[in-house]
C-alpha positions in Angstrom: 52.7 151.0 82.2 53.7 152.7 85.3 50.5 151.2 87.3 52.4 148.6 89.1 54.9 151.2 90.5 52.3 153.4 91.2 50.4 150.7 92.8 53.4 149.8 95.1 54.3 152.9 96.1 50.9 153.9 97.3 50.8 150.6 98.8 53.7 151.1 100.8 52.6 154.5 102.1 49.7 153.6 103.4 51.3 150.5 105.0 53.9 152.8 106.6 51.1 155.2 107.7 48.9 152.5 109.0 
């Protein structure tokens, strides 16, 4: 519970950084 929207947001961070 909460995992996949912690997953995605993480995700996307690191994409925008990268």
């Amino acid at each position: 519970k909460g995992n996949r929207m912690y997953r995605l947001h993480k995700l996307s961070k690191k994409h925008r950084n990268g």
